[in-house]
BAROKOL-645578 format. One record per atom (N, C-alpha, C): x, y negated, z negated. Coordinates in steps of 0.001 Angstrom, whole numbers, padded with zeros to 6 digits, always signed. Example, Ala and Ser with C-alpha at 12.3 -4.5 7.8 and 13.67 -1.06 7.14 Angstrom:
+013190+005690-007800+012300+004500-007800+013200+003300-007800+012850+002250-007080+013670+001060-007140+012900-000030-007870
REM end
This chain:
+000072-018267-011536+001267-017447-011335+001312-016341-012380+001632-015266-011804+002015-014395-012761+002384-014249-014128+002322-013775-015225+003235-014430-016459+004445-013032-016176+004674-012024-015303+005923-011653-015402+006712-012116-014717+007576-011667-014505+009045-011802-013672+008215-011511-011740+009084-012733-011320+008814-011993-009447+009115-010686-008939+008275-010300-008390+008440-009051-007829+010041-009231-007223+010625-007711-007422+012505-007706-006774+011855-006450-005700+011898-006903-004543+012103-005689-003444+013859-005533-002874+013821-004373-002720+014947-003713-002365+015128-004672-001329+016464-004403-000461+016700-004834+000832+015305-004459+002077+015645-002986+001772+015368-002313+002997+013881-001434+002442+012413-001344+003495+011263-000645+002694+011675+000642+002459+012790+001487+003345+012935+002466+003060+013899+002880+001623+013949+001784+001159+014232+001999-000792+013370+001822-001174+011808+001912-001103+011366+001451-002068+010407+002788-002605+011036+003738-002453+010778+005340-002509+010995+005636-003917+009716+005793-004516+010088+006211-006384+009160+004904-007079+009421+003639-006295+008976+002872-006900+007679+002658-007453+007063+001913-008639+005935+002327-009339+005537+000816-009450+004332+000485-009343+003909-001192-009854+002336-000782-010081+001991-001484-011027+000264-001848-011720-000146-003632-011742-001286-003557-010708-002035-004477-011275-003560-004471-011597-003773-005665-011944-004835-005940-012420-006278-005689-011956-006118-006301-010691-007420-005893-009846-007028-005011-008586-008093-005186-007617-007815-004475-006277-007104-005729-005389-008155-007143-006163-007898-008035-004852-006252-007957-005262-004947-007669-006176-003955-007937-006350-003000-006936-005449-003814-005742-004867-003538-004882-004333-002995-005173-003320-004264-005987-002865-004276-006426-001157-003275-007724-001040-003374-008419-002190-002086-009552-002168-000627-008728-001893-000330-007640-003033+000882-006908-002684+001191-006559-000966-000209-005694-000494+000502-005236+000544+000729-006574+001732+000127-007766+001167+000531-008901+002276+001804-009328+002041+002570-009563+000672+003662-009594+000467+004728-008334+000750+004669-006839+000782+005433-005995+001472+005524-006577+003309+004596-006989+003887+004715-006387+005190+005197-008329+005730+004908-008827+005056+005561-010383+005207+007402-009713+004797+007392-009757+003784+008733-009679+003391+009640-008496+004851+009344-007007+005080+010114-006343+005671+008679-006321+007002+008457-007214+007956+008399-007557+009009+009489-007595+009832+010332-006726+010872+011265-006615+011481+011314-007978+012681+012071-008758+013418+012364-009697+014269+011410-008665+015625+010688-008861+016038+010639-007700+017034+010534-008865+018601+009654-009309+018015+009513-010673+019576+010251-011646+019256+009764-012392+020275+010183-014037+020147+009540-014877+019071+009809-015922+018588+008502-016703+017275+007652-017005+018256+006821-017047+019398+005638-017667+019370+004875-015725+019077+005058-015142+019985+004537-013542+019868+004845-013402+018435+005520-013230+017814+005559-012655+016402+004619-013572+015306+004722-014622+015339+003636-015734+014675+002086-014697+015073+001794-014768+016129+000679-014248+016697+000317-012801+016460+001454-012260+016548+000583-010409+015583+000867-011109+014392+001371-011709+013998+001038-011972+012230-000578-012442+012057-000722-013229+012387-002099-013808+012554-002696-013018+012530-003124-012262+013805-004171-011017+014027-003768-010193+012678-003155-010085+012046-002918-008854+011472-003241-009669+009573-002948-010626+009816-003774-011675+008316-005000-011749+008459-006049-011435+009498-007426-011368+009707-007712-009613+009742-006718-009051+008819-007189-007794+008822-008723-007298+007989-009270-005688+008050-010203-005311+007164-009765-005770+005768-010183-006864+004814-009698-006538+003304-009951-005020+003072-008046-004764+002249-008159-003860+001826-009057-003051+000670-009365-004138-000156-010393-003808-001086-012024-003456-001073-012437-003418+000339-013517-003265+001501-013193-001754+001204-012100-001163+002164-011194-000222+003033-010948+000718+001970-010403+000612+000392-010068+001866-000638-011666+002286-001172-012793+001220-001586-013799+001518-002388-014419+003108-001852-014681+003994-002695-014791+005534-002774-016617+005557-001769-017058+005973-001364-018681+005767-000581-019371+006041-001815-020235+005028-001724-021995+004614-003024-021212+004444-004268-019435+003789-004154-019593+003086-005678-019385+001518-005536-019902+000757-006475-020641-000688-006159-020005-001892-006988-019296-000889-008144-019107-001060-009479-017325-001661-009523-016491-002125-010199-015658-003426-010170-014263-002020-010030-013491-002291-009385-012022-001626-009565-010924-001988-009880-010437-001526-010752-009412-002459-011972-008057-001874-011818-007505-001837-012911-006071-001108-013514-005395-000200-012023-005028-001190-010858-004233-000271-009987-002974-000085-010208-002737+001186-009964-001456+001751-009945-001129+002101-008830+000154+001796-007887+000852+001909-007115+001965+002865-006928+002348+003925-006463+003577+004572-006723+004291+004846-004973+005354+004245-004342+005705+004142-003011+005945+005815-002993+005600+006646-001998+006077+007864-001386+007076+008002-000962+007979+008915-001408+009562+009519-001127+009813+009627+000180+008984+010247+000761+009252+009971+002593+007905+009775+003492+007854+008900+003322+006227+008465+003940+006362+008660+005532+007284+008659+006121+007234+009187+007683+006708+010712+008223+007711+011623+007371+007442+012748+006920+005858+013336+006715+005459+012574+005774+003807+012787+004761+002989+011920+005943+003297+011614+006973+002406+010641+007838+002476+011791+009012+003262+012458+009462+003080+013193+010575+002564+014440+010341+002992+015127+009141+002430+016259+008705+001025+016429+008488+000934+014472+007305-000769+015242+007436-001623+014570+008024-001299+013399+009412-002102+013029+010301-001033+013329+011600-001351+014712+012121-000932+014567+013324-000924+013904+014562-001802+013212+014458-002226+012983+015421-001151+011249+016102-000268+011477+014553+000164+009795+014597+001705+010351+014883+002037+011914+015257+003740+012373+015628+004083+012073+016844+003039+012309+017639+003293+011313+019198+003587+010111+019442+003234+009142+018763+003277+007251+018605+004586+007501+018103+004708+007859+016889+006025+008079+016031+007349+008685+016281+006931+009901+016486+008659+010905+016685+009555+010016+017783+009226+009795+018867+010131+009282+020121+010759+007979+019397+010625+007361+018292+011010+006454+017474+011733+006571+016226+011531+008021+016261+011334+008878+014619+012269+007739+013556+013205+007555+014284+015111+006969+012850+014594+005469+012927+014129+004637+014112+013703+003848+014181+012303+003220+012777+011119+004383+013015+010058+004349+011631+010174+004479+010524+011140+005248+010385+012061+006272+009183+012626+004872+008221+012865+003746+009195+013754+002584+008240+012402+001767+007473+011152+001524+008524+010560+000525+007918+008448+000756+007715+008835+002363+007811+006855+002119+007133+007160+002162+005894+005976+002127+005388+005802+002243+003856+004741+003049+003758+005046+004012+002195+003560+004492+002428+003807+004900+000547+002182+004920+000228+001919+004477-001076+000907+005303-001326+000779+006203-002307-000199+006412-003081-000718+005621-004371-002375+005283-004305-002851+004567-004698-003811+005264-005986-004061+004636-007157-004911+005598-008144-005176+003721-008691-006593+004264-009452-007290+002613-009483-008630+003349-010746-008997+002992-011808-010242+002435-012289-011103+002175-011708-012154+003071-012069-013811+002797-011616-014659+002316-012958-015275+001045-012551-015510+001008-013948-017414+000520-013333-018006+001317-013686-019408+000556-013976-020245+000146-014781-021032-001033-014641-022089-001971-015221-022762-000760-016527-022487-001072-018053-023573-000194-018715-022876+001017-019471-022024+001514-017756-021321+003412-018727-019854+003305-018712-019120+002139-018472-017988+001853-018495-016915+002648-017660-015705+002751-017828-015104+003626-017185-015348+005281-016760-015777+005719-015138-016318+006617-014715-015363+007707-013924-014163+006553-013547-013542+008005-012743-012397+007134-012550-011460+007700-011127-010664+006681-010180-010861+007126-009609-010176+005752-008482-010203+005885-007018-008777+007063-006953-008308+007691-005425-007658+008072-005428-007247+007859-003518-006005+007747-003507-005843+007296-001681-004954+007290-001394-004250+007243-000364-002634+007193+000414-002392+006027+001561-002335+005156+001562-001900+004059+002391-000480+004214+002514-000520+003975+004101+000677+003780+005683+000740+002714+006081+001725+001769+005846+002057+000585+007006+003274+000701+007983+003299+000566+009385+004076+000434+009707+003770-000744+010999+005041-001147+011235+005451-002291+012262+004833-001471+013850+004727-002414+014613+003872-001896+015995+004845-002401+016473+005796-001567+017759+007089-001862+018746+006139-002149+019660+005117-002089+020106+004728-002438+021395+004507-004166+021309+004741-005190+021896+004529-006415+021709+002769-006383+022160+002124-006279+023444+000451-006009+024290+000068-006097+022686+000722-004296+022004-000315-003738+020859-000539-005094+019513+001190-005401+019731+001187-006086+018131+000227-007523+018250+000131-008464+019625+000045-009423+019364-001891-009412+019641-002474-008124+020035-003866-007690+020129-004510-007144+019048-003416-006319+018271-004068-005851+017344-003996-006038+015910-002413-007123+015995-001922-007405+014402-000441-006506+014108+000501-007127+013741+001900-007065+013789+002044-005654+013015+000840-005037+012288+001248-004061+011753-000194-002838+011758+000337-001520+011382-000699-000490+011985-001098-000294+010164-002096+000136+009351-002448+000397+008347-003059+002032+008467-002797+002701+008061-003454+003910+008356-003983+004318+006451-005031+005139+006296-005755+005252+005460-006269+006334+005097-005568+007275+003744-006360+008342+003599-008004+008161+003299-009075+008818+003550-010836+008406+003027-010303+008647+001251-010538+007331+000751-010713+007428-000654-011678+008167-001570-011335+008890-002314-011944+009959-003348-011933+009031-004810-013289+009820-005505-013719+009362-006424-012888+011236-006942-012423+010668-008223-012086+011848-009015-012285+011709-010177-012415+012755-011515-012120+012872-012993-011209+012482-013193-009790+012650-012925-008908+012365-013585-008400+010927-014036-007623+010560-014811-007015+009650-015192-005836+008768-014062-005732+007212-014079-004423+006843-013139-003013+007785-013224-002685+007785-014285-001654+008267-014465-001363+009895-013971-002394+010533-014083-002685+011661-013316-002652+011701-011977-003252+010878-011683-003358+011053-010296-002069+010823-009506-001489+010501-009904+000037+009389-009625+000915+010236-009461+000641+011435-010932+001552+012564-011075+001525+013362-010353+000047+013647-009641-000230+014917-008938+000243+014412-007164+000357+013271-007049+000721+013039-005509+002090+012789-005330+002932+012608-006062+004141+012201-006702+004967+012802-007826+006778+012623-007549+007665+013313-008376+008023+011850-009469+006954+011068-009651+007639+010219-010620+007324+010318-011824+007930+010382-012757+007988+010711-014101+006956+010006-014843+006058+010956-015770+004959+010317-016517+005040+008932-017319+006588+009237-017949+006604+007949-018742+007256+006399-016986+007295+006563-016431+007563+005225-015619+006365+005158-014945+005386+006223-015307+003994+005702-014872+003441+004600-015790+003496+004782-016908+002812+004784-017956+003566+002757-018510+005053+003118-018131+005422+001711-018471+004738+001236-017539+004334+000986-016187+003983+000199-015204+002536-000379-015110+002267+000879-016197+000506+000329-016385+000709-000549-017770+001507-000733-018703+002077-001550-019653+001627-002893-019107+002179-003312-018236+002537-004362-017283+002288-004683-016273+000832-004871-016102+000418-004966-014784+000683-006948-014563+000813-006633-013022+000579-007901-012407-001088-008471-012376-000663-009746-012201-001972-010270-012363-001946-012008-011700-003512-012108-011059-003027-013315-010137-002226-013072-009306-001667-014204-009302-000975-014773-007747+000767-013660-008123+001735-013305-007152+002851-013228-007601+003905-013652-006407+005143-013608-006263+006113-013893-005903+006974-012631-005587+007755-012837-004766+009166-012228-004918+010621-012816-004364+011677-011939-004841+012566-012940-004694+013405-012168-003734+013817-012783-002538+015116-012328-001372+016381-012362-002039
REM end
């Protein structure tokens, strides 16, 4: 278990805009986003259908597969997390292709994707720390029941991850209005292992 405090999520994903969290590894990454989309999973079917896109959707790509930058091999550490101010918004603008699925829903999506910019440690065997990762991850809930219980209760969409110079905290700054120093506490304090949160 963690040695901090359980994760506190807002009520609703659409507070969780500003918010900043660091952990340890990647695999802690992919634990988080199983705990976001468990926690604000909307009632949409009945429990046997909703059990069942859960399933499909717990046999997803590991995310830690899905962020690694192309030809690096080498361990990814110190993630930093920062949730996007309007991730509905930043999802149609810069993948159009997802305003058709979306708009006819628009107030409906608006309550419950999430979307996150991601900045992470590259560290390799020998020359030590080389760069970060850099990326934008989208979750949102699938209204179609066919889609959810075929394809997994939730849609993941994925900017192609970049290898960059800069620093986490940089990167965080440059995709995001959150203030250097609540970057900087969050990398203080990263999670680590297993964690919790509390309803």
């Amino acid at each position: 278990m963690s040695e901090r405090e359980p994760i506190n999520l807002p009520p609703e994903a659409s507070q969780l805009a500003g918010t900043v969290r660091a952990f340890d590894t990647i695999d802690s990454l992919e634990d988080y986003e199983s705990l976001l989309t468990h926690y604000y999973l909307p009632d949409l079917y009945d429990y046997g259908y909703q059990r069942a896109a859960v399933a499909v959707w717990e046999g997803r790509p590991p995310l830690g597969d899905m962020v690694r930058p192309p030809k690096f091999y080498g361990r990814i550490g110190n993630v930093v997390v920062a949730h996007i101010e309007d991730p509905f918004t930043e999802l149609v603008t810069t993948r159009k292709r997802y305003k058709t699925t979306l708009e006819p829903n628009e107030e409906w999506y608006r309550e419950h994707i999430i979307g996150m910019s991601v900045a992470a440690e590259l560290h390799s065997t020998g020359r030590g720390t080389i760069g970060s990762l850099s990326t934008l991850i989208w979750l949102y809930p699938r209204i179609s029941l066919d889609t959810a219980v075929n394809n997994g209760a939730y849609h993941r969409v994925l900017e192609k991850p970049k290898q960059v110079s800069q620093s986490v905290i940089e990167v965080i700054e440059n995709s995001s209005a959150i203030a250097r120093q609540n970057i900087a506490q969050a990398i203080q304090h990263p999670y680590s292992g297993a964690f919790e949160t509390r309803r």
